[in-house]
N, C-alpha and C positions, 0 to 999 in steps of 0.2 A: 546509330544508337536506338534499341528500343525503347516505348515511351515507358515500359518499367523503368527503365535505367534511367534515363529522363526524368519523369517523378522521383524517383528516391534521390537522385542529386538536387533535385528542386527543394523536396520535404525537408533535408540537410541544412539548408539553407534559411527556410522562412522560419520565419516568430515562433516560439512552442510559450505554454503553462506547459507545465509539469505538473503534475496533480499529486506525485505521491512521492516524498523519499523519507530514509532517515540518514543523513550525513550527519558522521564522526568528525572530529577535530582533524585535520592533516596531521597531527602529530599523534596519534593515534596508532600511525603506518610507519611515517616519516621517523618516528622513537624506537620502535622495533629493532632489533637486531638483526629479525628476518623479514624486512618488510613484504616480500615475496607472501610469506606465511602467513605473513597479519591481516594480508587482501583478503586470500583465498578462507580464512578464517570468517571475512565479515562479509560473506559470501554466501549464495545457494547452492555451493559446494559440499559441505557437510552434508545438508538436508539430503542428498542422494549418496552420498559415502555410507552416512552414519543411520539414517533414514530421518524422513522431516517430524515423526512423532519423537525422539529421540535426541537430536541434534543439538538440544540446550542441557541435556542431562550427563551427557558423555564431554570427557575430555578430548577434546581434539587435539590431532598431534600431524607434525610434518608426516612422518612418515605412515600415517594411519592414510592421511590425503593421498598421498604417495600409492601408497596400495589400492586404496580403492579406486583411483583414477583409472589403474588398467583396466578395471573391470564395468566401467561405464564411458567409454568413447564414445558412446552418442548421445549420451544424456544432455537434454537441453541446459539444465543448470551447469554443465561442465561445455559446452560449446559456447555459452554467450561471454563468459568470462577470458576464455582463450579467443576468441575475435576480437575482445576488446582490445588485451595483450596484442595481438598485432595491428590492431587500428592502430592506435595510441604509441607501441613501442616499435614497431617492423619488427614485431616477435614472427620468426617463420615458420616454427615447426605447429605441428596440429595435435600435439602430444605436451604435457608438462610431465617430464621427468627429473629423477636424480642426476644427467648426466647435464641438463639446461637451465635447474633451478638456478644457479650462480646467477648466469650468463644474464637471465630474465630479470634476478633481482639487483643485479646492478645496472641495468638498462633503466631499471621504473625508480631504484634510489636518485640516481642522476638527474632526473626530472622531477623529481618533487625536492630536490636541493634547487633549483633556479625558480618552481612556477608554484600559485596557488589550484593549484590539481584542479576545483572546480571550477574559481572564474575562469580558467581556461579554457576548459573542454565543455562545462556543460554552458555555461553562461558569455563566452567569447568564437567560441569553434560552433558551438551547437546552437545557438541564439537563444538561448532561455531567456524569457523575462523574467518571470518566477516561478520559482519552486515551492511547492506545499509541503512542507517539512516537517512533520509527525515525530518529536521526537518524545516518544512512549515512553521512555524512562525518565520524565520529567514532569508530573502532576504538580498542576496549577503554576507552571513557570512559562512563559511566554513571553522572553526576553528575544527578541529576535532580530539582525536584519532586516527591516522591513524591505528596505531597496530591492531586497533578493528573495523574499522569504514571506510566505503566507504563514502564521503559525496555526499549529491544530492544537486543539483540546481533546485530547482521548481520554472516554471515558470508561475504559477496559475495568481500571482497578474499582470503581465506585461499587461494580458488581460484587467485591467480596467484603463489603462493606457490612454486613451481617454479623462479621467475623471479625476479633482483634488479631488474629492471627493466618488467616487464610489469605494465601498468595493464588494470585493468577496467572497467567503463562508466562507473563514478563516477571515473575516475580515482585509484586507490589502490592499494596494492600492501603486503600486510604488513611486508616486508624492510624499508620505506621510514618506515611507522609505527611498528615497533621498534626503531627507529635512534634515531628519536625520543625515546625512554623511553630511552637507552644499553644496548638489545640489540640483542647482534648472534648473527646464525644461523647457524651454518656446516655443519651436518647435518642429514641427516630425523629424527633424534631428536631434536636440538633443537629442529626445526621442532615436532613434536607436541609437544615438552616447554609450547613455547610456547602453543600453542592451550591445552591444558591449565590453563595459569594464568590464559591470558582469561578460559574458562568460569570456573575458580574466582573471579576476580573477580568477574566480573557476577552468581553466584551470590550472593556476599555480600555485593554490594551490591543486593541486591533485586530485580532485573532481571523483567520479564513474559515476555518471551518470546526466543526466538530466531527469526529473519527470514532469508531466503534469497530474492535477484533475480537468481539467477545467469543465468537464462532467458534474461539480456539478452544474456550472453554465450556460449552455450552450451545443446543441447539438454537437455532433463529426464530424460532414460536414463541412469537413473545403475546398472553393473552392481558387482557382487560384485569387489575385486581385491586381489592378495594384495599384503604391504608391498614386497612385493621388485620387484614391477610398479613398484608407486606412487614409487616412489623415484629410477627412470630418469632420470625429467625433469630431478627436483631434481639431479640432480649433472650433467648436462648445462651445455656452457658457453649462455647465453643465446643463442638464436634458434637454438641448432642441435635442439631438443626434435622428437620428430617428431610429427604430430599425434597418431596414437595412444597414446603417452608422455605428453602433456598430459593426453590425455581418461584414461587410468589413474589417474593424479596426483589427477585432481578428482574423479573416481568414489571413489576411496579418502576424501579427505577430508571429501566428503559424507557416505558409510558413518560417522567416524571422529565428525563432528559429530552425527549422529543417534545415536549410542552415546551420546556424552556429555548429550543432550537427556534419553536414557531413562534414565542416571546422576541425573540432577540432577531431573526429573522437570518438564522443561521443556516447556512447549508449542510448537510450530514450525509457523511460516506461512510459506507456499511463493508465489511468484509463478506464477501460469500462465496461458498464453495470449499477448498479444504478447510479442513475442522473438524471440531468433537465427534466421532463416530460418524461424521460423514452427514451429519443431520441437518447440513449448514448449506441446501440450497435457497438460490432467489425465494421461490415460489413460498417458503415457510414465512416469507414477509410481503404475502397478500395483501394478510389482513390493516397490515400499517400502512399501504399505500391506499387503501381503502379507507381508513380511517384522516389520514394526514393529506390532503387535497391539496392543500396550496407549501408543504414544504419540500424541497430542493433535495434528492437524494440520491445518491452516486450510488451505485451498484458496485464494488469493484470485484475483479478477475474472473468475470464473466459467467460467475458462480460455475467454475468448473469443479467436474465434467457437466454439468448440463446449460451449454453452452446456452441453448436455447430459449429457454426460460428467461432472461433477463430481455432478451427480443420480442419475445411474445408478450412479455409485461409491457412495453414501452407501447404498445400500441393501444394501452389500454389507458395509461397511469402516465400523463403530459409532463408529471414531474417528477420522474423516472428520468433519470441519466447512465451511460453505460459505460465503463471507462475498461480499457484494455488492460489496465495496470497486471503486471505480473504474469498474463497468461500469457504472451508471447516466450515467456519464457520457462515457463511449465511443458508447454505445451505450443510448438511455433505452428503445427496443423489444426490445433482444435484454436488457434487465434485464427488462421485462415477461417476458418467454417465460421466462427461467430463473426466477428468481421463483415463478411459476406452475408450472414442473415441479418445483420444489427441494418446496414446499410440500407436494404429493403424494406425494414420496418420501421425503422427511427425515421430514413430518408438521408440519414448523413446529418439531423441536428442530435443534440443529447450527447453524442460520443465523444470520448477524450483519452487521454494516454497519460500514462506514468512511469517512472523508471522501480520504484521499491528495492532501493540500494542503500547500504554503511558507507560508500565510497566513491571516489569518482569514476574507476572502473570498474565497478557494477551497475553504476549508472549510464556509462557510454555504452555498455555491451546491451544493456535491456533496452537502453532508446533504440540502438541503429536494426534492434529486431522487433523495436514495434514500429519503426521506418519501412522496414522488411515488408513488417506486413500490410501495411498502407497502400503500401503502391503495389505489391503483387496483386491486392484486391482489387482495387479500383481501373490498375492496367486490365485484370480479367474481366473487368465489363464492360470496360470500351471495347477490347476486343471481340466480347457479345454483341456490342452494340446496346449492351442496355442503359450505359452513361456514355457522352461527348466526351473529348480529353476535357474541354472547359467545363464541363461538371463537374469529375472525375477531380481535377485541379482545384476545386470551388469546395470541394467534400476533404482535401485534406488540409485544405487552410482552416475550415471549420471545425475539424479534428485536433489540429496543434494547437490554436487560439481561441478562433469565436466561442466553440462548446464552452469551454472549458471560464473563458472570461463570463461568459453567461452564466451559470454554475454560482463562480464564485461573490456575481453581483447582488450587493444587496439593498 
């Protein structure tokens, strides 16, 4: 056995955090008629069918998947989901067709009739201790598992917070979730009042981290601005804001939110690289590691494509963390390359990994490719000789656990 193979059956095995999902209910799949459909549905399947700027606007449909499957057989989002299917099911073909869809979806119903899908796989088979669980479509709720379950605070929607009416990429809008609760906002001090009282919640209810995608919506330049900027928008009647008026608005409450992280002594993981026009690498959040010294901040998915940037910061910025989340499976080469440079720079502390899955098998398929990449890296440099297998070993224990426990300590 080579010590790749060696390592990855080891990495298999030992302790993991998970740093990043969003798990569905089992009956979410297990209710479906086509459970088959409903995986591939809460998948990074679409995002390359249908294309990833488009994937939430478009109806998906069996047979849309169906078609466009033939036409991406190498696509990383369509390989990591079909290895899962054969981890998990002894699914044997390297193809999801019309003639195997049955066959597959009564394989995977059968086993979510006997098991709970995740304590299973990820938390019994995969040794998870904890998951950090982002579920974005739930502002200011933080009811969680703790046994299992880091909760995150995302604060994506606060940014269209200007707005009674403007949705951001998940579809959400503060004004609209504190209606909800019976508040209502009628000022910029009420509006910070409100944030305010989020953080203290999720404070006191235990929370792991704070999360930021705003990428999706907007570039990562977030400048210095004073309240009297920031406040234009919000009293603007809706649509009339100008852009620069927005982007003040959200510059401030970014600032506003990272105060309150270093208040509460919260760690905050950033999305970088895919996103609005592309304007969403590491390096446009210099300025904030520059300004923020002593708070904890995850980089995730390697800010790709510039792999490299988040490596070249960590050598600068001690509280720079780098977490592979996602890009193994964007991208299972440019994981290799960042990997390989994060290793050299970081030294093997700071790095951590995550699955970024609805499901349990989207989440077995993105762990066992960032297992993939673990050990192909670290086997390639024992075989350089530039790490010991005992380093090389020491570097992916610190990968699945110490980072990641470190990170999350407060």
């Amino acid at each position: 056995m080579s010590f790749y193979e060696d390592l990855f059956n080891q990495l298999l095995t030992w302790k993991k955090i998970d740093t990043h999902e969003h798990f569905l209910p089992q009956n979410t799949y297990q209710d479906h008629p086509d459970i088959l459909f409903a995986i591939l549905r809460e998948s990074y399947l679409p995002w390359i069918v249908y294309g990833a700027r488009d994937h939430n606007t478009v109806t998906v449909t069996r047979e849309g998947l169906l078609k466009g499957m033939k036409k991406i057989p190498a696509s990383a989002f369509l390989r990591y989901i079909i290895e899962a299917f054969q981890y998990m099911y002894g699914f044997s073909d390297d193809q999801i067709k019309e003639e195997n869809w049955d066959q597959l979806s009564q394989l995977i119903r059968e086993s979510y009739s006997k098991k709970n899908m995740l304590n299973y796989w990820i938390f019994d088979k995969f040794n998870v201790e904890k998951v950090v669980h982002d579920r974005y479509w739930k502002l200011g709720e933080f009811d969680i598992d703790q046994s299992h379950y880091f909760a995150v605070f995302r604060i994506d929607p606060l940014f269209c917070g200007y707005s009674k009416e403007k949705l951001n990429h998940d579809r959400m809008n503060p004004h609209i979730e504190a209606a909800k609760q019976g508040i209502h906002i009628d000022t910029f001090d009420e509006y910070l009042a409100y944030i305010d009282q989020l953080f203290k919640k999720a404070v006191a209810e235990g929370i792991g981290t704070m999360k930021c995608a705003v990428a999706y919506d907007r570039t990562l330049r977030f400048e210095r601005v004073e309240k009297e900027q920031a406040e234009k928008a919000f009293y603007k009647k809706d649509g009339t804001e100008l852009p620069s008026e927005v982007r003040d608005f959200q510059d401030y409450i970014f600032h506003y939110c990272l105060q309150k992280a270093v208040d509460y002594r919260l760690p905050v993981q950033i999305h970088t690289g895919p996103g609005k026009a592309f304007e969403t690498a590491a390096s446009h959040l210099g300025n904030i590691f520059e300004e923020y010294h002593n708070l904890k901040i995850s980089l995730f998915h390697g800010s790709f494509p510039w792999v490299g940037e988040p490596g070249a910061m960590s050598l600068f910025y001690p509280n720079l963390y780098l977490d592979l989340v996602w890009l193994p499976v964007m991208s299972p080469s440019y994981a290799v390359l960042a990997l390989s440079e994060w290793i050299e720079t970081a030294g093997g502390a700071r790095i951590m990994m995550g699955g970024d899955s609805w499901n349990a098998e989207g989440a077995v398929g993105s762990i066992l490719y960032n297992l993939k990449t673990i050990a192909q890296v670290l086997a390639e440099k024992v075989e350089k000789k530039y790490l010991s297998r005992s380093s090389a070993e020491q570097i992916g224990k610190m990968i699945l656990y110490n980072n990641p426990m470190e990170f999350l300590s407060r």
